[in-house]
C-alpha positions in Angstrom: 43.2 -3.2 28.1 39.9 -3.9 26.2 37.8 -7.1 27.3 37.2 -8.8 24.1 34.2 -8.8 22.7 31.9 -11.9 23.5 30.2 -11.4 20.1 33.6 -11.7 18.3 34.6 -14.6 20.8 31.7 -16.5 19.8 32.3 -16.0 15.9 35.7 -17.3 16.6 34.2 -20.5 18.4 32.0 -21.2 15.3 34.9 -21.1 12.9 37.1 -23.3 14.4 34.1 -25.4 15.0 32.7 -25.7 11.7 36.5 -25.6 10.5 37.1 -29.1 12.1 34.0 -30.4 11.6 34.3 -30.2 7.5 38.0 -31.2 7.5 37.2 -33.9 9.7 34.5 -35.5 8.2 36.2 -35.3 4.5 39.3 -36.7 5.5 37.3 -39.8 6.9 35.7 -41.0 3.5 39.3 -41.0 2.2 41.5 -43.6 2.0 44.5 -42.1 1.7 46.6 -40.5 4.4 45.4 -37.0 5.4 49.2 -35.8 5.4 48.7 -35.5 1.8 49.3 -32.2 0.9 47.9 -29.6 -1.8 51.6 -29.3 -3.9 53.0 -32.1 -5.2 55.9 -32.1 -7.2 57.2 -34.9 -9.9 60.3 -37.0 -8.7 61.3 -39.5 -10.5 59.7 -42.8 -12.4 59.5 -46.2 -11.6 59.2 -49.3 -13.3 55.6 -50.7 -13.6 55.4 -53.8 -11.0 51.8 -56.5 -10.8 49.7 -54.5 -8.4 51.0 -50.7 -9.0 48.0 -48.4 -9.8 47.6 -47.6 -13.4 46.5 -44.6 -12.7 50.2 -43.3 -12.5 51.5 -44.8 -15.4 53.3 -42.5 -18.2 51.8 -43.0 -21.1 54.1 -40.7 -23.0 57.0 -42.7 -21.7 55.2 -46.1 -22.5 54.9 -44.4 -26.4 58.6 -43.5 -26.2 59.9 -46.8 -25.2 57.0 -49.2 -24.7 57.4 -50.1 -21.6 55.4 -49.1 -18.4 56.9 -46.6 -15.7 55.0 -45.1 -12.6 55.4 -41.3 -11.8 56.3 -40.7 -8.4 55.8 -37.9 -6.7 57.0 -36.0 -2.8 55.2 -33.9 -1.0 56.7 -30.2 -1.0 57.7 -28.8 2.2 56.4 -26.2 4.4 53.6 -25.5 2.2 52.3 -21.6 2.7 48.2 -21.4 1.7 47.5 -17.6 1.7 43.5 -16.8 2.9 42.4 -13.6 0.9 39.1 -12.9 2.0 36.7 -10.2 0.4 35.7 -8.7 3.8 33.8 -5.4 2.2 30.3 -3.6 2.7 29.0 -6.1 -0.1 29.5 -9.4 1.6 27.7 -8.6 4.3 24.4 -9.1 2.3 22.3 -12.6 2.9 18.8 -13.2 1.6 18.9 -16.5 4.1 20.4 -17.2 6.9 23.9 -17.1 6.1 25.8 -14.2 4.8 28.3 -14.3 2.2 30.6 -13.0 4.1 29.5 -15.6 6.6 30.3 -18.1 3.9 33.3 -16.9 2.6 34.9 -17.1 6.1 33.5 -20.4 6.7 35.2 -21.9 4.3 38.8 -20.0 4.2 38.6 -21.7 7.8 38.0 -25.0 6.6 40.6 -24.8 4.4 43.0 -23.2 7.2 42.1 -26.4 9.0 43.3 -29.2 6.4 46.6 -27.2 5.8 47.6 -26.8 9.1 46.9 -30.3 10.0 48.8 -31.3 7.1 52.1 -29.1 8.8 52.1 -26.6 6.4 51.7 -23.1 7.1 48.8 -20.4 6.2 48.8 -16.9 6.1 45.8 -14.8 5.6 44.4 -11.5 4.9 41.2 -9.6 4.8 40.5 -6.7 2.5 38.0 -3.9 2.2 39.0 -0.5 0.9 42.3 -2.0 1.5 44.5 -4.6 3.9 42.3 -5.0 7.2 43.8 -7.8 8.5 47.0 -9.4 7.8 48.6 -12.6 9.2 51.8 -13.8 8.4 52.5 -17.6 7.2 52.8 -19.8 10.1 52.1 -23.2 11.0 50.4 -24.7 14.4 47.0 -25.2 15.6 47.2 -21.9 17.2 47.3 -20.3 13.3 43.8 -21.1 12.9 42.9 -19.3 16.1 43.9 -16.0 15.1 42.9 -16.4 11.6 39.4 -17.1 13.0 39.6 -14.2 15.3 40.6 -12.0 12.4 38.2 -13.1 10.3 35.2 -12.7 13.3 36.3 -9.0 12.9 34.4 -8.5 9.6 33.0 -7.6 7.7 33.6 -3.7 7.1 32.2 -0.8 5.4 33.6 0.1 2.2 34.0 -1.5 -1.1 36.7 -4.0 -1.7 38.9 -2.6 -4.2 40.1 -6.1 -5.0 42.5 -5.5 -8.0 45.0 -3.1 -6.2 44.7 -4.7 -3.2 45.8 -8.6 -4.6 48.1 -6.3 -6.1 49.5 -5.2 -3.0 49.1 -8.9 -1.6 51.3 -9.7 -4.5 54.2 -8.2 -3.4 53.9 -9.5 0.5 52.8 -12.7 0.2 56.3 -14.1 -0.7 57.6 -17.4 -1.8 55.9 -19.4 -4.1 52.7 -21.0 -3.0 49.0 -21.2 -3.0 46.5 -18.5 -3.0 43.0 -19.0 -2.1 40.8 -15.5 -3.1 37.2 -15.8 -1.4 35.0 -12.3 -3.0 31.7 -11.8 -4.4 34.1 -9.9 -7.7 31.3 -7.1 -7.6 34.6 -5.2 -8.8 35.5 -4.1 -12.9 36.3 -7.6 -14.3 39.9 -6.1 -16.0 40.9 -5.1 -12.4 39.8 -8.2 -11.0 41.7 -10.1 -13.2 45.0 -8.2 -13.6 45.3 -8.6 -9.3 45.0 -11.9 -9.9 47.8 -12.3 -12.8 50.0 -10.3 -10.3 49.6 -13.2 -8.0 50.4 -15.7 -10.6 53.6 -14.1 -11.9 54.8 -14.6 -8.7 54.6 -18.1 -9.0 51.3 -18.8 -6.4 49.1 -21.6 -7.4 45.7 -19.5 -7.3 42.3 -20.8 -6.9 39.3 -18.6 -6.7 36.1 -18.8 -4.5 33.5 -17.0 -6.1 31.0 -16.4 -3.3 27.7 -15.0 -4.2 24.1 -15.5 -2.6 21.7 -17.4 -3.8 19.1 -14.1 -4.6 22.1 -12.8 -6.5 22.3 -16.2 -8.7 18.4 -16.6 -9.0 17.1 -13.0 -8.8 13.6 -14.4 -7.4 11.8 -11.2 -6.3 8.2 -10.5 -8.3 7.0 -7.7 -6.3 7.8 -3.7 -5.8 11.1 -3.8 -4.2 12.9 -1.3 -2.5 16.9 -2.7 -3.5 19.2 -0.9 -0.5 22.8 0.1 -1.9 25.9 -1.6 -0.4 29.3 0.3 -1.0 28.2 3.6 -1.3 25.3 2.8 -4.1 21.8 4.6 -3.9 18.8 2.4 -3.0 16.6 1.6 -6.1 12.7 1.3 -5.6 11.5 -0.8 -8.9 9.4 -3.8 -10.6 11.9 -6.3 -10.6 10.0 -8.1 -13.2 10.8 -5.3 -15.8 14.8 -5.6 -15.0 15.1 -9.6 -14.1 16.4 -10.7 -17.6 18.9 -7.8 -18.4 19.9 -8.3 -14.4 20.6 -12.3 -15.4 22.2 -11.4 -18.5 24.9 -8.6 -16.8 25.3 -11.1 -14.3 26.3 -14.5 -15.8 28.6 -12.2 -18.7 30.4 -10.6 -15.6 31.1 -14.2 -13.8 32.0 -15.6 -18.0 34.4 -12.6 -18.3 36.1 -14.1 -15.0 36.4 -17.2 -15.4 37.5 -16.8 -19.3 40.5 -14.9 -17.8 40.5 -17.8 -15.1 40.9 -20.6 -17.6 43.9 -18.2 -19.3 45.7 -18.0 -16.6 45.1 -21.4 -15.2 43.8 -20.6 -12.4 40.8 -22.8 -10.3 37.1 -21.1 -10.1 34.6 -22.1 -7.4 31.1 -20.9 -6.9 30.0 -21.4 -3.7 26.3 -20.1 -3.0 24.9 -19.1 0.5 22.1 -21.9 0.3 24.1 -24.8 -0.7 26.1 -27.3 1.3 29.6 -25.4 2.1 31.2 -29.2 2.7 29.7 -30.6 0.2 31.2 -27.9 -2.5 34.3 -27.5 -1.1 35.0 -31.8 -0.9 33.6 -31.6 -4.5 36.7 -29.7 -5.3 39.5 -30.9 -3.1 38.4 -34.4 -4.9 38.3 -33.1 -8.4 41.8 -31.5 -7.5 42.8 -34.3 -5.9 42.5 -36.5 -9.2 44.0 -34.2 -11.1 
């Protein structure tokens, strides 16, 4: 049998580090109990008593009847958060120190980490060219372990293919619950975006991570450059002067297309950019979602 490699082991260390050290530091500037999980579901109401939190009163009821009741809510069980990570030739590009790819892993790790403390259960999957890896839901420390270790194993040549392969995700994924996509979506937005409705119709909450680095965003190069294909493209020697505004143009249409069809399908979009605080983003979210 194979030693493992110490590359891969040390990838795997700096997951599970980074993991808990995100989690753990966003759980300790919140007050409420970390066992609070991502799906909620309404119970019952309440009437309003001195000292309840308005915050959870019915304001539709209070116009029905005129008198204040609190929505209460329980916790759904054994939660499954499914890790879809982009793991193709693309993400593997990084004009600083950190890859996309680098990112994207990063933070399906963190997010592995709250859910599993929380006793639900997380499956996960990378893709390029199709299913690389594929774990199914489970729950347990140990659950972030491999998930780590499968994620260390990227990323890989080839382009993603993401539409048929959330397809195909789709239909192995299971039960209802949440979907977190992490991909660069250098893919035809109509593909892109019927994988994703695939997921939706069967009944997963979906949020997705749109992970792109900052050169990508900001397109900062003045000089001759010589621009090096990823997933099968030709390299490209050229004035990036004389293409920056039509590059910036295709660019933010492509991410509008996605999150148009996002917002239609009511589904969560995150950027995250490779020069930006990772925990800073991703608590930026979980409190936005948490509020609503």
């Amino acid at each position: 049998m194979p030693l493992p490699d110490p590359e891969v082991l040390a990838r795997v260390d700096r997951l599970e580090l980074e993991a808990r050290q995100f989690v753990e530091g966003f759980l300790a500037g919140k007050h409420r109990s970390p066992r609070q999980g991502f799906a909620v579901e309404f119970a019952q109401h309440r009437e309003y008593a001195p000292g309840d939190d308005i915050k959870h009163i019915d304001w539709k009821v209070y116009g029905r009847t005129e008198r204040f009741h609190l929505k209460q809510y329980e916790q759904e069980t054994n939660l499954v958060a499914w890790l879809l990570v982009d793991a193709s030739d693309s993400m593997k590009y990084g004009s600083g120190s950190r890859t996309k790819y680098d990112l994207a892993s990063s933070a399906a790790a963190a997010l592995a980490y709250l859910v599993l403390q929380q006793a639900d259960s997380v499956g996960l999957a990378t893709v390029a060219g199709g299913i690389r890896a594929f774990l199914r839901g489970a729950g347990g420390m140990n659950q972030l372990r491999e998930a780590c270790r499968a994620l260390a194993e990227g990323p890989f040549a080839g382009p993603a293919n993401l539409g048929p392969n959330l397809h195909e995700l789709a239909g192995r994924t299971g039960r209802r619950g949440i979907a977190f996509v992490f991909s660069d979506l250098l893919d035809d937005v109509p593909d892109i975006l019927a994988g994703l409705q695939h997921i939706r119709f069967q009944k997963h909450e979906v949020v997705l991570f749109h992970v792109l680095d900052a050169a990508e965003i900001d397109f900062p190069f003045r000089h001759m450059t010589l621009f090096r294909g990823l997933e099968e493209l030709p390299e490209i020697l050229t004035d990036p002067t004389g293409v920056r505004d039509s590059y910036l143009k295709a660019m933010e249409e492509h991410a509008a297309a996605i999150q148009e069809g996002c917002r239609a399908m009511e589904i969560d979009y995150v950027r995250l950019r490779t020069d930006a605080d990772l925990g800073r983003d991703l608590a930026a979210y979980l409190q936005k979602r948490g509020k609503g």
